[in-house]
C-alpha positions in Angstrom: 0.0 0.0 0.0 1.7 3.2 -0.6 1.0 6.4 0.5 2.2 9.9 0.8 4.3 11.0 3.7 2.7 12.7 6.9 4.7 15.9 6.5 5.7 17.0 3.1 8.4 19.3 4.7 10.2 16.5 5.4 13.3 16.2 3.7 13.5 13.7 0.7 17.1 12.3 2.2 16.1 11.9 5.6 15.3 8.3 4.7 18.1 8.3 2.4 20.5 9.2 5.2 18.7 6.6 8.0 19.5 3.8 5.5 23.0 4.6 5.0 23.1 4.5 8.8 21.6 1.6 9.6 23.6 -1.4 10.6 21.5 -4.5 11.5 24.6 -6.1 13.6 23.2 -3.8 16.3 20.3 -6.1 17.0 19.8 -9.3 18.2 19.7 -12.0 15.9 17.5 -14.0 14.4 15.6 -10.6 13.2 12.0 -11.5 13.4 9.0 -9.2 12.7 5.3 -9.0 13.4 2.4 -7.5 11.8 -0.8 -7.2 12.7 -4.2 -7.6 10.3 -7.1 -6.3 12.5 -10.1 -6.7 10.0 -13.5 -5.7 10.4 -16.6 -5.2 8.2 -18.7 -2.1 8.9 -21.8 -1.3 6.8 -21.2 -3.5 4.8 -17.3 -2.6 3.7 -14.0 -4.3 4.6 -12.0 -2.1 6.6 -8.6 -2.6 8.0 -6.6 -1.0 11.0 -3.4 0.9 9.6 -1.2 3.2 11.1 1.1 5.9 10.0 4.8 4.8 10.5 6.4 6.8 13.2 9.9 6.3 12.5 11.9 5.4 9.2 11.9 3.8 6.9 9.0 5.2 5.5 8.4 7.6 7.9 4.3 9.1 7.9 3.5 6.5 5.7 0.1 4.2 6.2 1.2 0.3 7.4 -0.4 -2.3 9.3 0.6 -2.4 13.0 3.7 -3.9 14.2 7.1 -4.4 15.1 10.4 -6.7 15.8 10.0 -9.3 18.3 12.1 -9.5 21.3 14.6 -12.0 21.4 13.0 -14.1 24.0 9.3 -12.9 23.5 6.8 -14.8 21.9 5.0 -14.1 18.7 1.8 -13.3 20.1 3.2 -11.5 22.7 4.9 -9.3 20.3 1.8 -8.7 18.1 -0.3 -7.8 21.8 2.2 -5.4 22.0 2.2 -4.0 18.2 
């Protein structure tokens, strides 16, 4: 799903600048991620919970909850959590 960021005065390289940055060796490995579908039908239509991103990559944009899951936390856990 793609969507426009939640400031446009945002510079464009911010992101740019993050990823050059990042170094997954920081974290604990495995990396393991969780998302979170939370699905609903009102009047009729299929909706779906999003949120917009608070930090980068893709900063302000619409995603579905969620997050990395804690070396020694479970799954569902995590997702309570997200």
């Amino acid at each position: 799903m793609t969507s426009s960021p939640a400031s446009p005065d945002l510079p464009p390289d911010d992101e740019q600048a993050f990823l050059a940055s990042y170094d997954a060796s920081e974290f604990s490995h495995p990396s393991v991620a969780v998302d979170v579908a939370l699905l609903t039908v009102d009047q009729g239509r299929l909706q779906a919970l999003l949120v917009r991103r608070a930090e980068h990559p893709a900063l302000g944009q619409w995603a579905l909850p969620g997050g990395f899951v804690g070396i020694r936390e479970s799954l569902d856990d995590a997702a309570a959590r997200a």
